[in-house]
C-alpha positions as CSV (number, residue, x, y, z in Angstrom):
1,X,87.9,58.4,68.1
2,X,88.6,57.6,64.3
3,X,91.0,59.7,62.5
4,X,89.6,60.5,58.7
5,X,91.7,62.5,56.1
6,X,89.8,64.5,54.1
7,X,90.9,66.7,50.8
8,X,87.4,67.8,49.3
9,X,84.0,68.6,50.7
10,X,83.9,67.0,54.0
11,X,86.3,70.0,54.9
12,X,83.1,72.8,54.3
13,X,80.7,73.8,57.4
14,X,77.7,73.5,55.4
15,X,78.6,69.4,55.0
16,X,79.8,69.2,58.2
17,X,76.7,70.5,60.0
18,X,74.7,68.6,57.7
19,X,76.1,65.1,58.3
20,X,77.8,65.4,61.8
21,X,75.4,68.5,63.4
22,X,78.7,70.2,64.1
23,X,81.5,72.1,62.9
24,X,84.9,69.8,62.8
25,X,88.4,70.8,64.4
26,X,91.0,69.4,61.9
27,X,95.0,70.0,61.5
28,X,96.9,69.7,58.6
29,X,98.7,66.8,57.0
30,X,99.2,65.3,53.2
31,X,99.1,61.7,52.0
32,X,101.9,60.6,49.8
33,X,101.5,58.1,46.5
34,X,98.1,59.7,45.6
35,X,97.1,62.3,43.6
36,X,93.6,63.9,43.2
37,X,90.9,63.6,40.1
38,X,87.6,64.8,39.8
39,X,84.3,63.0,39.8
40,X,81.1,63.8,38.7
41,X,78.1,63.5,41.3
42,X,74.7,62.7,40.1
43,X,73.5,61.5,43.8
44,X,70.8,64.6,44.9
45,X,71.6,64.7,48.3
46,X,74.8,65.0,48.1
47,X,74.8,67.4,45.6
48,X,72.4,69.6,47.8
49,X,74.8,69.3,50.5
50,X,77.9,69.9,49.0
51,X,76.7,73.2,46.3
52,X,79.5,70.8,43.8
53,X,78.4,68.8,41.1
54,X,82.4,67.6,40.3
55,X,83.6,66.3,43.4
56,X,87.8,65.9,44.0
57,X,88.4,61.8,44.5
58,X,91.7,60.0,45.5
59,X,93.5,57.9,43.0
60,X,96.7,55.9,44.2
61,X,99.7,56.0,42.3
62,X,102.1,54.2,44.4
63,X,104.5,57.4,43.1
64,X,106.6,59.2,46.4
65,X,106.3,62.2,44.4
66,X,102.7,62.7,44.5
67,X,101.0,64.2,47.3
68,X,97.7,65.4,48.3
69,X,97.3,67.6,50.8
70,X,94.3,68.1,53.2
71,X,92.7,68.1,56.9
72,X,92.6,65.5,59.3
73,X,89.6,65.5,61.8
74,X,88.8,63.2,64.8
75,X,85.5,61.5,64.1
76,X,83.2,59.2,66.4
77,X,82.5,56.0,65.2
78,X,78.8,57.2,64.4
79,X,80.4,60.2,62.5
80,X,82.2,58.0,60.7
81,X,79.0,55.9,60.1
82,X,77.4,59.4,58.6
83,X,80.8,60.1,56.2
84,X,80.2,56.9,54.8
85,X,76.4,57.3,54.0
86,X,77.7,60.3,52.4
87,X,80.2,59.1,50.2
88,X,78.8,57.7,47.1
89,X,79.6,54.4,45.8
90,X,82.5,55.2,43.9
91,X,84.4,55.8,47.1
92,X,85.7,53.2,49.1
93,X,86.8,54.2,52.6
94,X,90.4,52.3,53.1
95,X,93.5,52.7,55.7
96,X,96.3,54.6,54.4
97,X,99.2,56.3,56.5
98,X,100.2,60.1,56.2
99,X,103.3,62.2,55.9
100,X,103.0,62.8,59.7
101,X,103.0,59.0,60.0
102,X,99.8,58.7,61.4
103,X,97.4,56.2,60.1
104,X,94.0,56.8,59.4
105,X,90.8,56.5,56.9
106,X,90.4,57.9,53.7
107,X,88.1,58.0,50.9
108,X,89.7,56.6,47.6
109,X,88.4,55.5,44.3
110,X,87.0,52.5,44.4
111,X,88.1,51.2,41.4
């Protein structure tokens, strides 16, 4: 199993059902030296999945005082596969380790 940290709209059933086929169990953590911005989506299918047309998107800071909070899920290597197909190109799916110390993937801006 993969562990993926999400902080936008891979956390809502309707995205989850639609990409994985089933609801995800997650648990709280946060990510230190990022802070959240907002992107706008013009990709149809994901709009249609995610109801959004502004879509939150990771931007590193490298600051200890910024923090983004969100949920991390346990993902299959297929799953993971399907987040990635969902992501649009702006994101770039990178390591990063959490406040809990955990490592895992996340979904930062690719430039």
């Amino acid at each position: 199993m993969q562990l993926l940290f999400s902080y936008g709209t891979l956390q809502q059933e309707n995205v989850q059902l639609a990409n994985f086929g089933r609801t995800l169990f997650g648990y709280k953590d946060s990510l230190p030296q990022y802070v959240v911005n907002q992107l706008r989506i013009t990709d149809p299918r994901v709009l249609r999945e995610s109801g959004k047309e502004f879509h939150p998107i990771l931007q590193y800071t490298g600051k200890f005082s910024d923090e983004v909070t969100g949920t991390v899920f346990e993902l299959t290597e297929n799953e993971i596969a399907h987040a990635d197909d969902y992501e649009v190109d702006d994101y770039n799916r990178v390591r990063a380790t959490l406040k809990s110390g955990r490592c895992c993937w996340i979904y930062a801006a690719a430039h």
